[in-house]
C-alpha positions in Angstrom: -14.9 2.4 66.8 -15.7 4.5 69.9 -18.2 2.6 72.2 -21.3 4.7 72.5 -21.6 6.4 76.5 -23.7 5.2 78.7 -27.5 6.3 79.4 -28.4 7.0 83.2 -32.1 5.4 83.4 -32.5 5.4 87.6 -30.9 6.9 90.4 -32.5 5.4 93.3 -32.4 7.0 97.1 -32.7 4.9 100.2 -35.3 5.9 102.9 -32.9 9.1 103.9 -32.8 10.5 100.7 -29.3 9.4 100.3 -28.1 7.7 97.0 -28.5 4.2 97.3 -28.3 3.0 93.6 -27.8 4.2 89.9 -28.9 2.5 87.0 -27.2 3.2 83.5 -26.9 1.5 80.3 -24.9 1.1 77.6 -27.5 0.0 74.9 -25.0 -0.8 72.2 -23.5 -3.6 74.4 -26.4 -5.1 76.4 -24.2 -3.9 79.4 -26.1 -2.9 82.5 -24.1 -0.8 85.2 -25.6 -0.7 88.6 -23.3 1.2 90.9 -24.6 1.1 94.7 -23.7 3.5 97.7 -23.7 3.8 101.3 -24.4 1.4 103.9 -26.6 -1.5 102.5 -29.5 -3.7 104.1 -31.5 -6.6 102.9 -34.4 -4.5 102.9 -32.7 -1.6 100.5 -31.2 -4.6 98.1 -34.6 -5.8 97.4 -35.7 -2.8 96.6 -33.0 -1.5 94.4 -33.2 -4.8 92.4 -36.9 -4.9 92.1 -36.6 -0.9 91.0 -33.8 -1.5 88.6 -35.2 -4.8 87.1 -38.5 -3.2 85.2 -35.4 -2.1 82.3 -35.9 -5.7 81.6 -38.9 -4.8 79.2 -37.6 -2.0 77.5 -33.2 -2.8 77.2 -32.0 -6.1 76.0 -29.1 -6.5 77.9 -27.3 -10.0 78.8 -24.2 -8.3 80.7 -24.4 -6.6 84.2 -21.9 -4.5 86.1 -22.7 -4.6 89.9 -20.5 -2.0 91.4 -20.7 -2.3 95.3 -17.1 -0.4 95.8 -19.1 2.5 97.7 -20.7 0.5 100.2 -20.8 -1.1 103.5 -23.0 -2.8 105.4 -24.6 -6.9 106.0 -27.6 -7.7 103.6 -27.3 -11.1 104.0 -30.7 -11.4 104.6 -31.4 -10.5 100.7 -29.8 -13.6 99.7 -32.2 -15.9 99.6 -34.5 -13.5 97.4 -31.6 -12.8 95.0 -31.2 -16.0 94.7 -34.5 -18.3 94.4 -36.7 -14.8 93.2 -34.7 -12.3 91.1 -31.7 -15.2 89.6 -34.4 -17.0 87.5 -35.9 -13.7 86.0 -32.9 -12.7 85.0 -31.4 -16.1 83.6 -34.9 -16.0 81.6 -34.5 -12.2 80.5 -30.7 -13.8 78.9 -28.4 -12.1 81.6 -25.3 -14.3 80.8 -22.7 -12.7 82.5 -21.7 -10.2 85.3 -19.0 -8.3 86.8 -18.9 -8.3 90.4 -16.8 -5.1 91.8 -16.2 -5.3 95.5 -16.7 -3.6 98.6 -13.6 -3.1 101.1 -16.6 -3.7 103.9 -15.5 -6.8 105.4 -19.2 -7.5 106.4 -20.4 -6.8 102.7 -18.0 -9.1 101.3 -19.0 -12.0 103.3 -22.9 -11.3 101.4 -20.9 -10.9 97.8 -19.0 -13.8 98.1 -22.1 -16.0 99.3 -23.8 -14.1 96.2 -21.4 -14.8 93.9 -20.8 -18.5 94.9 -24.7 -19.0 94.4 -24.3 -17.5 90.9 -21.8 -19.5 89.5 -23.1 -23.2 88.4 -25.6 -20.1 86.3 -23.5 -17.4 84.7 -19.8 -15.8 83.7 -19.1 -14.0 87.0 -16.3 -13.0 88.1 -14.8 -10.7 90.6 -12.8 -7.2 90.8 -11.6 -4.9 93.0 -11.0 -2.2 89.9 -13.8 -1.0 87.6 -11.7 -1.0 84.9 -10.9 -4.4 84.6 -14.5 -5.6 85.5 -15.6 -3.5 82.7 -12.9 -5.1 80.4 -13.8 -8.6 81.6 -17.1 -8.2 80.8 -17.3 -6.5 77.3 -15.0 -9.7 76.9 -17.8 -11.6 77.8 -20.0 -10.9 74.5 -18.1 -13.4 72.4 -19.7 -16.5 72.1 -16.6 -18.6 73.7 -16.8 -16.9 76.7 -20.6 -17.0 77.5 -20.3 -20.2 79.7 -19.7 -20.0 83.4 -16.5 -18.7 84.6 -16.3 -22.1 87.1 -18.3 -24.2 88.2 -18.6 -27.1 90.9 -17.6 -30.2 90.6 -20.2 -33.0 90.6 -20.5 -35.0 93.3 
């Protein structure tokens, strides 16, 4: 069986009017795809999640893709938010699991890795530097074996 495509709820522009986020959706899987672009800030990462996160109401969805290949840029200063504001919204909503695709931005890989190190003792994260095995990593993540973290830390 052919996986249904994916519906295109949001495309989001940053203060320029250039493209700064898309949301879609792949109903039939719970996956949400958020694929970012240009040169990120704090500022613009707030506002992208806080955009993006009212399909919490109206799509069950328990996997997310976030695509940040076609970026650049330090939003560090986002981190905190992400992390003590929009993390227990989504653990809540039943987000169990997300792919993490990669920037080549050296500065933006610093803020993933510190974003995906905060995110691990809570979810299955894991991640790429190809979409294609991101997106196969996490339709893997649907089976009920697999819905624990991906690591965790070791207690001290």
């Amino acid at each position: 069986m052919q996986n249904a495509p994916p519906a295109q709820l949001l495309a989001l522009e940053d203060d320029q009017g250039s493209a700064l986020a898309e949301y879609s959706i792949f109903p039939d899987e719970g996956l949400l795809c958020v694929r970012w672009h240009g040169h990120l800030t704090g500022a613009e990462i707030v506002k992208g999640v806080q955009q993006g996160s009212h399909w919490r109401d109206q799509f069950a969805y328990s996997l997310i893709l976030n695509d940040k290949s076609d970026t650049s840029g330090d939003w560090s200063e986002a981190l905190p938010w992400l992390q003590y504001e929009w993390l227990p919204l989504a653990l809540e909503a039943g987000v169990k699991a997300m792919a993490y695709v990669f920037s080549p931005d050296r500065e933006n890989r610093f803020a993933s890795q510190t974003f995906v190190n905060a995110l691990r003792p809570h979810m299955a994260i894991e991640v790429f530097e190809d979409l294609d095995l991101a997106m196969a990593w996490l339709r893997q993540q649907r089976c009920p074996e697999n819905s624990r973290p991906a690591a965790s830390f070791p207690e001290q």
